[in-house]
C-alpha positions as CSV (number, residue, x, y, z in Angstrom):
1,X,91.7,118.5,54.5
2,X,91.9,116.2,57.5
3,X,88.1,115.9,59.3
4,X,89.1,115.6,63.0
5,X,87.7,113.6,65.4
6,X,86.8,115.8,68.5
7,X,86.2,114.0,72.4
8,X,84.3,116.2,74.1
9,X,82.4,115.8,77.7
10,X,82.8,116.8,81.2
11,X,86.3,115.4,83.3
12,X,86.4,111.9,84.1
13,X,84.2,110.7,81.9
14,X,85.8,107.8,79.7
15,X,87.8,110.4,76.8
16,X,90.5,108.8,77.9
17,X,89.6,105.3,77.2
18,X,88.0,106.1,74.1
19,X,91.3,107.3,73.1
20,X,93.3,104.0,73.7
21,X,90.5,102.0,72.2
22,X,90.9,104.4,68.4
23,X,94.2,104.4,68.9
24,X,94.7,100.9,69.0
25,X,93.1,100.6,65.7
26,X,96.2,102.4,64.0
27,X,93.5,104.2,62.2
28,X,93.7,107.3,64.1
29,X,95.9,109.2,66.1
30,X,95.1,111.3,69.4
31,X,97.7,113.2,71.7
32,X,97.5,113.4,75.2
33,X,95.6,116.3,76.0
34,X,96.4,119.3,74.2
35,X,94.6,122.4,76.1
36,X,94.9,125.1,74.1
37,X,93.2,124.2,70.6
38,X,90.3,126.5,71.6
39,X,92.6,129.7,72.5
40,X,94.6,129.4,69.7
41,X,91.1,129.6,67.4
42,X,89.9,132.4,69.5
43,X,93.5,134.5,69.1
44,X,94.6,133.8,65.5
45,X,93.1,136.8,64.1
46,X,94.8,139.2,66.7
47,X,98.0,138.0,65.2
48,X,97.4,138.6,61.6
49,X,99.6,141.8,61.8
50,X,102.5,139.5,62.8
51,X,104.8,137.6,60.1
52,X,103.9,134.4,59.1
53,X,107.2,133.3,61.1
54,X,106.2,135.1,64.4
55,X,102.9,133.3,63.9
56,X,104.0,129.7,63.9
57,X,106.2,130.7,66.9
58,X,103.1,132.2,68.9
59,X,101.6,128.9,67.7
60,X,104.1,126.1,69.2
61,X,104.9,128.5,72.6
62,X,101.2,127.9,73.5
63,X,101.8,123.9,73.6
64,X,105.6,124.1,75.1
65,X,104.9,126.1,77.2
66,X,101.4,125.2,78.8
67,X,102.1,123.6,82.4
68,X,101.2,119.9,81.2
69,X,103.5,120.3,78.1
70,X,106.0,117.2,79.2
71,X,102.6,115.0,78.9
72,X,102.8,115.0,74.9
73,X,105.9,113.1,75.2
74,X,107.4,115.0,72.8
75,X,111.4,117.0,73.2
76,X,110.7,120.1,71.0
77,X,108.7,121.5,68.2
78,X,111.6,122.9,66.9
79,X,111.7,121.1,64.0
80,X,108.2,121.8,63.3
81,X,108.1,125.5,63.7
82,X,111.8,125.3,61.4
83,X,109.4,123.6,58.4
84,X,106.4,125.0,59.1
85,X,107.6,128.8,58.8
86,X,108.8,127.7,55.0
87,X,105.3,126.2,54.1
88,X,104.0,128.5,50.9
89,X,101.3,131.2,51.3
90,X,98.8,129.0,49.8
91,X,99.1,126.6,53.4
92,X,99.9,129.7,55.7
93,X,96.4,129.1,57.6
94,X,95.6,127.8,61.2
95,X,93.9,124.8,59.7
96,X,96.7,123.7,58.1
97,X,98.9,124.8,61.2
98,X,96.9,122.6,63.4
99,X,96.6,120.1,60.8
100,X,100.5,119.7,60.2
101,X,101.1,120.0,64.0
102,X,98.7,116.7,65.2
103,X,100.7,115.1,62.3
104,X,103.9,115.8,63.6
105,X,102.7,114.6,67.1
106,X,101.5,111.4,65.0
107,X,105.0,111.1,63.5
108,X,106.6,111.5,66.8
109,X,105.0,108.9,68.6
110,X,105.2,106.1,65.7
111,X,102.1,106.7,63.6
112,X,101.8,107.8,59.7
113,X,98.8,108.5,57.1
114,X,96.3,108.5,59.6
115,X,93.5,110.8,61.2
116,X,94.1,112.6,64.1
117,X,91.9,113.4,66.5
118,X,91.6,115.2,69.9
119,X,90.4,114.0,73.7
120,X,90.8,117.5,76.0
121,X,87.8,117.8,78.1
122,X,89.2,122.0,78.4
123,X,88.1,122.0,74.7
124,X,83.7,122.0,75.8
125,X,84.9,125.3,77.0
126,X,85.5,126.4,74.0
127,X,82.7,124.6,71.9
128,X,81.4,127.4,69.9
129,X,84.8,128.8,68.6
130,X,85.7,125.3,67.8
131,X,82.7,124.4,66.1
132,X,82.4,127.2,63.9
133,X,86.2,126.8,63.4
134,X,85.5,122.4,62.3
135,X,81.8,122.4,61.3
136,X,83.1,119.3,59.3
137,X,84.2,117.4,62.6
138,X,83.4,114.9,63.8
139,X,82.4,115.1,67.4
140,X,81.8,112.3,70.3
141,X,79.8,113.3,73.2
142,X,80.5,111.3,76.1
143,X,78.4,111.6,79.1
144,X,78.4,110.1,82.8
145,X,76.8,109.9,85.6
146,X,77.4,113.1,87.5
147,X,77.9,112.1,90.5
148,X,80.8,109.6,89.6
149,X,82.6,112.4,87.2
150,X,82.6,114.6,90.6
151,X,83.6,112.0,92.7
152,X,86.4,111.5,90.1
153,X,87.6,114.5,89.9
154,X,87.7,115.0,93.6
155,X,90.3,111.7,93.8
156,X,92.2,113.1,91.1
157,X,92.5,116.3,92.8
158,X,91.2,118.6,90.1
159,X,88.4,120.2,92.1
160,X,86.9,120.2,95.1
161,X,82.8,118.7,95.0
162,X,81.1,122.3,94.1
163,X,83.5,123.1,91.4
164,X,83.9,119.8,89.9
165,X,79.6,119.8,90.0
166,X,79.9,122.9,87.9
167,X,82.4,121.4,85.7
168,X,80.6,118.8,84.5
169,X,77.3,120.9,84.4
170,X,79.2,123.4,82.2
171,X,80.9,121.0,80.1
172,X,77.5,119.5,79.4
173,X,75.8,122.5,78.6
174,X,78.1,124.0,76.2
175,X,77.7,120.5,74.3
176,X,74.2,120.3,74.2
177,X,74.1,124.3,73.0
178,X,77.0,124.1,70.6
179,X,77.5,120.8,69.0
180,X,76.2,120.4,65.6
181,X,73.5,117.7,65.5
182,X,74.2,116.0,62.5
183,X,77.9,115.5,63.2
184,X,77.6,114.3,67.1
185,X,77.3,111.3,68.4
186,X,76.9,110.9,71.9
187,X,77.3,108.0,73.9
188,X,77.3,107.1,77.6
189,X,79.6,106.1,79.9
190,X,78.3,103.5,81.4
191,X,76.9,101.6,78.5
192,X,80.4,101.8,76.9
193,X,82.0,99.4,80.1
194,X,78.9,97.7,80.5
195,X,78.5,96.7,76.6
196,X,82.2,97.5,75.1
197,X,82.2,95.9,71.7
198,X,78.7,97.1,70.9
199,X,78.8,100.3,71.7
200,X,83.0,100.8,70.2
201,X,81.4,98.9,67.1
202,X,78.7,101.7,66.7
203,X,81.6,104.5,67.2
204,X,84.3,103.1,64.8
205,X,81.3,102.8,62.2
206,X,79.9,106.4,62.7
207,X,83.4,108.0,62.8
208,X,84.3,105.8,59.4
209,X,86.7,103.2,61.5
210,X,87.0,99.4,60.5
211,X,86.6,98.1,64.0
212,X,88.3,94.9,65.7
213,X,87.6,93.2,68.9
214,X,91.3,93.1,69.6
215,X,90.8,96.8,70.0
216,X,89.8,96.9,72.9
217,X,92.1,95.2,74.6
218,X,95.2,96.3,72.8
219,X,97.5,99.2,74.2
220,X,99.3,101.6,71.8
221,X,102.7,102.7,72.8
222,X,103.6,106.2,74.3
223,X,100.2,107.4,75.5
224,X,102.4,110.3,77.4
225,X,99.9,111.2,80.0
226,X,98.2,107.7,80.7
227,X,101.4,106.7,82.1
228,X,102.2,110.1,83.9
229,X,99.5,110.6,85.8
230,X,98.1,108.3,87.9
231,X,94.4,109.0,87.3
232,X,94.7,107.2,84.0
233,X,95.8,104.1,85.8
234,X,93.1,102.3,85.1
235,X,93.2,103.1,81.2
236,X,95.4,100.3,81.1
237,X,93.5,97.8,82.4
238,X,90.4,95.4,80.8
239,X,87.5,97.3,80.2
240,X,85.2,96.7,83.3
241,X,81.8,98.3,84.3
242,X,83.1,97.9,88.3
243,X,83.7,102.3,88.3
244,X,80.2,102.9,88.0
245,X,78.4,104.3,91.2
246,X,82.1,104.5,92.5
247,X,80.7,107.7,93.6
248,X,78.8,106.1,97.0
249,X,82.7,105.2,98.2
250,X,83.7,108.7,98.6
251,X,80.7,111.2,98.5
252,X,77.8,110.4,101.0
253,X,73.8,111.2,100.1
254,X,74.0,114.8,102.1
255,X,76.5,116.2,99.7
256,X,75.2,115.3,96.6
257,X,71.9,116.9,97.8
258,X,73.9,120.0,98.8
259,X,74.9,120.4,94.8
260,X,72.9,122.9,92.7
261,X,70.0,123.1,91.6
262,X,71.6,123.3,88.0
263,X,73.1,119.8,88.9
264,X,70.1,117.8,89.7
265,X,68.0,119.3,86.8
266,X,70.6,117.9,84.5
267,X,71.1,114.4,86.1
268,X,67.4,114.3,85.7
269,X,67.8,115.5,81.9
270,X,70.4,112.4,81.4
271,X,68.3,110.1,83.7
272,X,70.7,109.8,86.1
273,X,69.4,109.2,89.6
């Protein structure tokens, strides 16, 4: 059974890149974001008094239709759900559910024999269900500076600055309490832009990836959201460290003193600040 590659962190900070970077091996394949992975952990048991059919149709409604569902650049799971309702009993679980459907997105968008993996930042949310659900995962903590994740988040109009402060403290949190220490790796932000082949080098070789240099500067085809929204914009462009303190543009030194308590004790956690 497939060990999946898990992105977690707070919004904004580099899952996205990350993404194009293991992509562009053709080693590994990772949607667009998929939201619901953790709700449809949480829910399969309240559906084990439905038919195995009914099941796999709960199962693809939850990705066509979540609001971002054109992002996957995908037509229907039709297709899908038609093979997938045949499967015998002995592959008639969520793992293999999930597993078949990330290979099916894989498929879709030109990939084949490869790993699949997952960037959502909505998934911290749902760290210990997921966890307990993939203790065999393996999982990649990114963390940034706080104050340019808010700032971030603010421009791509997500949040405003209090909510998008409690976003990435909550995101944070629910990684440091629920993700399994021997199967994390956690890496920063800023030393990732600032030090890109180093720092990929140590990621491909932790997650069992033959890395490249061309890597990082090769773009896979239909990355769906990258080129929906234009938050991602910059995904497409060389790696550069010019984002970081991008935060002093937009927020000035009074509201980033105004942010909770909870905020500043974990900048200072992360040395940040």
């Amino acid at each position: 059974m497939t060990q999946p590659l898990l992105i977690v962190g707070a919004p904004r900070s580099g899952n996205t890149l990350v993404r194009r970077v293991l992509m562009a091996s053709g080693q590994i394949y990772i949607p667009p974001e998929t939201y619901v992975l953790g709700e449809l952990i949480e829910r399969w048991r309240k559906w084990f008094f439905l038919s195995w059919r009914e099941r796999v149709w709960l199962f693809c409604a939850y990705f066509e239709r979540h609001p971002h569902w054109l992002e996957l650049d995908i037509e229907s799971l039709s297709s899908f759900a038609d093979d997938a309702k045949g499967w015998p009993k002995g592959r008639r679980t969520l793992r293999d559910l999930i597993d078949g459907f990330y290979r099916f997105m894989a498929r879709e968008h030109g990939f084949s024999g490869v790993r699949w993996g997952d960037k959502t930042p909505w998934n911290t949310m749902h760290l210990k269900s997921i966890t307990r659900f993939y203790p065999d995962a393996y999982y990649l903590w990114l963390v940034r500076d706080g104050r340019d994740s808010v700032a971030s988040q603010i421009k791509a109009d997500m949040r405003d600055l209090d909510q998008s402060a409690n976003r990435w403290v909550t995101a944070n949190w629910h990684c440091r309490r629920y993700l399994p220490k021997g199967r994390t790796q956690m890496m920063r932000y800023e030393d990732l832009v600032q030090s890109p082949e180093k720092n990929f080098r140590q990621i491909f070789s932790w997650a069992g990836l033959d890395f490249a240099p061309n890597h990082l500067t090769d773009v896979p085809a239909r990355l769906g959201d990258v080129t929906m929204r234009d938050h991602h914009a910059a995904v497409l462009q060389p790696i550069t460290s010019t984002s970081i303190g991008n935060w002093k543009k937009s927020l000035d030194p009074d509201q980033v003193d105004g942010l909770s308590a909870e905020f500043h004790k974990m900048m200072k956690e992360f040395n940040y600040g």
